[in-house]
FILUMVO-9387 format. One record per residue (C-alpha): x, y, z; residue in one letter. Coordinates in steps of 0.1 Angstrom, whole numbers, plus 5000, padded with zeros to 4 digits. Each point is the difference from the previous one (the first is absolute). Example, Ala and Ser with C-alpha at 12.3 -4.5 7.8 and 13.67 -1.06 7.14 Angstrom:
BEGIN
512349555078A 501450344993S 
END
This chain:
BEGIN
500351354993X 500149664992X 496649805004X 499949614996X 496649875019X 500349774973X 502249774981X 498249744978X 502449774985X 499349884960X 501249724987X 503050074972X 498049724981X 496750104998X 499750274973X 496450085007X 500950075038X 502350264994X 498050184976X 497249965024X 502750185024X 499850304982X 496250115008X 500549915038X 500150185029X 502849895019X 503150215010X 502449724987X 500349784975X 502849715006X 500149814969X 501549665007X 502549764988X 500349765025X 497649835021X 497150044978X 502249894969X 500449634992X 503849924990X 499249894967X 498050384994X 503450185019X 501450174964X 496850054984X 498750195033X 502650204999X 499850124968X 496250075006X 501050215029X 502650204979X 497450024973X 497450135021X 501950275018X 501550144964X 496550004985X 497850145031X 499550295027X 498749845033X 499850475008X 500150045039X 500649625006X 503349905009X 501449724980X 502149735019X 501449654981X 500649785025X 503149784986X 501249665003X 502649935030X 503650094991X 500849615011X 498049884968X 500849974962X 497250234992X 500850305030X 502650194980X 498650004964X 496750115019X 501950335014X 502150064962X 496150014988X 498650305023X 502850155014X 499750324979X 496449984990X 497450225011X 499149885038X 499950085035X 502249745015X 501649634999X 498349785025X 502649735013X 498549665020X 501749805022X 502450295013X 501449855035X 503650165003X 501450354988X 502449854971X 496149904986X 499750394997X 503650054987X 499849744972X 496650184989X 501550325003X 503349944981X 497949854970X 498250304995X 503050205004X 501149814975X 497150094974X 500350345011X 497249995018X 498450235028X 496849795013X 499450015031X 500249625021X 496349835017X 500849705018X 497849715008X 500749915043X 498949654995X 502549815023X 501049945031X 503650114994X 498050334983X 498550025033X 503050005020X 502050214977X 497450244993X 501050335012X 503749924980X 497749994969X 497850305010X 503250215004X 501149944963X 499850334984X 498849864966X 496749845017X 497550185001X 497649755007X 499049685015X 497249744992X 499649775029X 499349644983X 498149855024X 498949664981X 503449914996X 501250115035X 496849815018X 501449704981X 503350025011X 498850045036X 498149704996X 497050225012X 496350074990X 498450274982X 497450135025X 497750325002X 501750175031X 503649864986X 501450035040X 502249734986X 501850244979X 499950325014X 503750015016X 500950004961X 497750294985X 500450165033X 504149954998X 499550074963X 497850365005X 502850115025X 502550004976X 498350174970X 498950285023X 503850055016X 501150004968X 497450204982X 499049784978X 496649854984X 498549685008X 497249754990X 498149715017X 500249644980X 497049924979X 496749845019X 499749684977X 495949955009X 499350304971X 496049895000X 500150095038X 499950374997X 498650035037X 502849825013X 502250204975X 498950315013X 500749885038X 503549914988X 501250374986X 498050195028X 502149815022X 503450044977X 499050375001X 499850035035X 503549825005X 501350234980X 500349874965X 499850264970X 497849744979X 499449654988X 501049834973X 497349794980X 499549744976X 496450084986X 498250314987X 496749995025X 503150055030X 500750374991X 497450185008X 499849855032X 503950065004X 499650334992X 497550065025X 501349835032X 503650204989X 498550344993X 498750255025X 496249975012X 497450344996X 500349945039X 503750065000X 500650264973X 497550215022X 501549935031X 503350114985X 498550324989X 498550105037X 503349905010X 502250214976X 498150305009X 499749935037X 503950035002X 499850314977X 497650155019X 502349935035X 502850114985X 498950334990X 498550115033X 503949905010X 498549695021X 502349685001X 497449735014X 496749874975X 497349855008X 498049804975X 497049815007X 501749905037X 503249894982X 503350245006X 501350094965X 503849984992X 502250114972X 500349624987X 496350014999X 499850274976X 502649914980X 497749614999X 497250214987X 501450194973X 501849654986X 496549895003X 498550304976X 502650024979X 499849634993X 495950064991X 501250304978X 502649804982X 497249704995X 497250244989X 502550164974X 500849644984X 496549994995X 498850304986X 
END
């Protein structure tokens, strides 16, 4: 099972922050070359990043370079760096249209290269085109990118974000028909943990599989608001043995706690314990 509550992006610059990266407990590390690298630091982040990834074990994490886009001078030499080292995936921004995907695709091909494909949905043609992308067999993930996307609407960034939710609803549709992963956009207010916290119990409850972050003190929070609650792994377990118990007395109707119990239930519940027993393992 593949668990990303959280995705904290590192500048490709900053060597401290990636070594800082190492000790932390997030579920993804996306080391980046393009928005938080200047384009006079573009070939000297990128041979940090290739540096770093030779020279270190991030263990359970997985390891994501986001690159520059294909359109620049610096997108291609970015993939040649990492397409063979030892990460997780290629994250590609400002995918709108499927020959985006190709052109990524037939580079690594090119370089021999198996990674799987994120994509950053930061557009509106992303948005529209969005289940065409979701489809693409090499993707196995999608990043919504919502700072660039509320800019391009020529929207606001506000705490319920009803302004956007036709596009992270449009955008959770797809990944789930699909069967593929997916990640809310960064929250840029990093001091505002409370807010924060509001944000990803609410990206949860839409349906997102985590959050992607730009500052250490956002994972634990992110890791909480995507991961089960006591509540719930308990309620899962009265379930699970509620059906069990039905099923062996050769009874096809349960009853838990006034609420009728259906196969889809169960088969909610055990995700939801397996996902505990996969985090407590990374742990121990």
């Amino acid at each position: 099972m593949t668990i990303l509550r959280s995705a904290l992006y590192m500048p490709g610059i900053n060597q401290k922050a990636m070594d800082k990266a190492l000790t932390l407990d997030c579920d993804a590390v996306i080391l980046d070359l393009e928005d938080a690298v200047s384009a006079l630091k573009k070939d000297d982040a990128r041979q940090l990043v290739k540096r770093q990834i030779e020279n270190n074990d991030y263990g359970p994490k997985e390891v994501v370079v986001r690159v520059n886009d294909l359109n620049t001078k610096w997108g291609e030499s970015d993939v040649a760096a990492v397409a063979n080292a030892h990460i997780q995936a290629i994250l590609v921004p400002k995918v709108s249209e499927i020959r985006d995907i190709n052109r990524m695709v037939e580079l690594l091909d090119a370089y021999g290269s198996e990674l799987p494909v994120w994509i950053m949905v930061e557009t509106p043609l992303a948005i529209i085109n969005v289940n065409e992308l979701a489809c693409q067999p090499r993707v196995s993930t999608l990043v919504m990118g919502t700072s660039d996307l509320v800019t391009d609407l020529g929207a606001e960034h506000i705490e319920d974000r009803h302004n956007i939710s036709y596009a992270l609803q449009r955008s959770i549709m797809a990944a789930r028909a699909f069967g593929k992963l997916i990640l809310d956009g960064v929250h840029l207010d990093f001091r505002d943990l409370d807010s924060f916290h509001n944000i990803c119990r609410l990206g949860r409850s839409m349906g997102f599989d985590g959050k992607t972050l730009i500052h250490p003190d956002q994972i634990l929070v992110a890791n909480q608001a995507f991961s089960p609650s006591e509540a719930e792994l308990e309620k899962a377990k009265r379930l699970i043995d509620a059906w069990r118990s039905a099923q062996a007395q050769g009874s096809g109707v349960v009853e838990l706690e006034g609420s009728l119990v259906e196969s889809l239930h169960v088969e909610e519940a055990k995700r939801l314990l397996d996902f505990f027993s996969e985090v407590a393992d990374r742990a121990d």
